[in-house]
Backbone as a ProteinNet text record, in pm:
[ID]
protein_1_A
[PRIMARY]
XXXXXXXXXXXXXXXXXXXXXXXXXXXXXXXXXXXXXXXXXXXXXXXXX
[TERTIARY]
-22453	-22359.7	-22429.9	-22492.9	-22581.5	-22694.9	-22735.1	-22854.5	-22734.5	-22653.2	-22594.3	-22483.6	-22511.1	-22472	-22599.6	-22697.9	-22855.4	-22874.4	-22835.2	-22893.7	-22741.3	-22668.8	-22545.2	-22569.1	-22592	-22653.1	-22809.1	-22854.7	-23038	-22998.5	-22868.9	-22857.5	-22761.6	-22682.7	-22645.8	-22737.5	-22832.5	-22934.1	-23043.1	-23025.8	-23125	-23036.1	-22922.1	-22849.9	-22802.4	-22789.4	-22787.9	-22896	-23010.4	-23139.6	-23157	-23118.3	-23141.5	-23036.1	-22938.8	-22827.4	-22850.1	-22958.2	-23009.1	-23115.4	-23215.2	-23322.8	-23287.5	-23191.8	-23123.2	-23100	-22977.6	-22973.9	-23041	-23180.6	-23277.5	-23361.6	-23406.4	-23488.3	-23435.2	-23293.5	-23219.2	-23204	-23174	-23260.6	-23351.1	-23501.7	-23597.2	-23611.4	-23507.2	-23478.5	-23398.9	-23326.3	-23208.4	-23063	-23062.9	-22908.1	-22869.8	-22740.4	-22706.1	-22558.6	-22561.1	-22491.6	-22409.3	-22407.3	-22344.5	-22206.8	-22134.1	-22010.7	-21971.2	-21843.3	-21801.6	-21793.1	-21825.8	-21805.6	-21688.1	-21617.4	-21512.7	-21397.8	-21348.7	-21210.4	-21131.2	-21051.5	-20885.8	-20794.6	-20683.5	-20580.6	-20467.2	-20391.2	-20229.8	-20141.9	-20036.3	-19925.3	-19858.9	-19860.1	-19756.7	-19600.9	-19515	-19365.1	-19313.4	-19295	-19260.3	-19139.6	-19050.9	-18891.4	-18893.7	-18863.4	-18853.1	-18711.3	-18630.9	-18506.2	-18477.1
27615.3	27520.3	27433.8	27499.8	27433.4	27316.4	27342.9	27278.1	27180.2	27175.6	27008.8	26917.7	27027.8	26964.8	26863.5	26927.8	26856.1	26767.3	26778.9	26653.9	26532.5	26580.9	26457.2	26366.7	26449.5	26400.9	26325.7	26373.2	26284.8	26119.6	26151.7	26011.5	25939.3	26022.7	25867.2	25828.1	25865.4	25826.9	25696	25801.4	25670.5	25557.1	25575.1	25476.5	25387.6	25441.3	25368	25243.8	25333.8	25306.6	25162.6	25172.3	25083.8	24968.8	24993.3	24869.5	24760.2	24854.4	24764	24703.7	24800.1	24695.8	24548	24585.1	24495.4	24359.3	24434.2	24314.2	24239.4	24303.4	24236.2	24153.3	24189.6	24147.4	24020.6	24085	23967	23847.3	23801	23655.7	23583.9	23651.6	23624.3	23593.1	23671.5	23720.9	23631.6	23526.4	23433.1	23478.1	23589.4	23670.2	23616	23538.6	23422.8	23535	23606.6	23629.7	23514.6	23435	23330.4	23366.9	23300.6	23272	23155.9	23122.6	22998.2	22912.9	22764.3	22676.3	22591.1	22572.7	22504.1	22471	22365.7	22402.6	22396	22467.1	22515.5	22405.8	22349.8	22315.3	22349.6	22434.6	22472	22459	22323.8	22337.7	22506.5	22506.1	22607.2	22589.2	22616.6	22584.6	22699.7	22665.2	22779.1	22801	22907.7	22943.8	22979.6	22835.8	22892.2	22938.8	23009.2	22953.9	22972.1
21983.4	22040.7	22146.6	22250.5	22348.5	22288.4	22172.1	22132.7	22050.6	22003.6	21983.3	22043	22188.6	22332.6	22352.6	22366.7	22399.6	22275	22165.9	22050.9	22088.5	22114.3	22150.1	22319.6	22411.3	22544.4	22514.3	22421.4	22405.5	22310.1	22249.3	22140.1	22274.2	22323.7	22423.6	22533.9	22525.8	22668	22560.9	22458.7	22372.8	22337.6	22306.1	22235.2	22375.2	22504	22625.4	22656.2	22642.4	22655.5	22553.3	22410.1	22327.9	22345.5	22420.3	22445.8	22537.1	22652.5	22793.1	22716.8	22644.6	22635.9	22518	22426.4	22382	22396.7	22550.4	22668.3	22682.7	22703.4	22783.1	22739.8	22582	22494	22380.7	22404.3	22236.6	22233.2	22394	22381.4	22335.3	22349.7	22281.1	22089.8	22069.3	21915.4	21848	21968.1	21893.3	21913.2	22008.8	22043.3	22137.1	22134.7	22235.7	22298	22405.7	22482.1	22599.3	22596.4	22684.4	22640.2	22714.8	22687.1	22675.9	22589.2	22526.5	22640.2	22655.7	22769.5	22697.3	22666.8	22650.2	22720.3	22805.2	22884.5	22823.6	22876	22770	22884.3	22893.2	22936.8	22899.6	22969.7	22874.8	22974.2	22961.3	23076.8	23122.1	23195	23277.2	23277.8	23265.6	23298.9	23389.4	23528.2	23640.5	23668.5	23652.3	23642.6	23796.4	23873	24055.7	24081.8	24171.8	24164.7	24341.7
[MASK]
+++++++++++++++++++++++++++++++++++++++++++++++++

């Protein structure tokens, strides 16, 4: 039981591990993390009373 405590704790440190360097690297690769620049405008209608 202990030993696929330790194989489940070693895949999220790697699979952690592989998300940052990801981050870090996928730019280079053509992985466009930005976010959309578009402005939105949507009237409001405010019920004061």
């Amino acid at each position: 039981m202990f030993r696929i405590l330790k194989l489940l704790v070693f895949l999220l440190v790697v699979g952690g591990v592989g998300l940052v360097g990801y981050a870090y690297v996928g730019p280079f690769f053509g992985a466009d993390f930005s976010a959309p620049q578009d402005e939105v405008r949507v009237p409001v209608t405010l019920d004061a009373q």
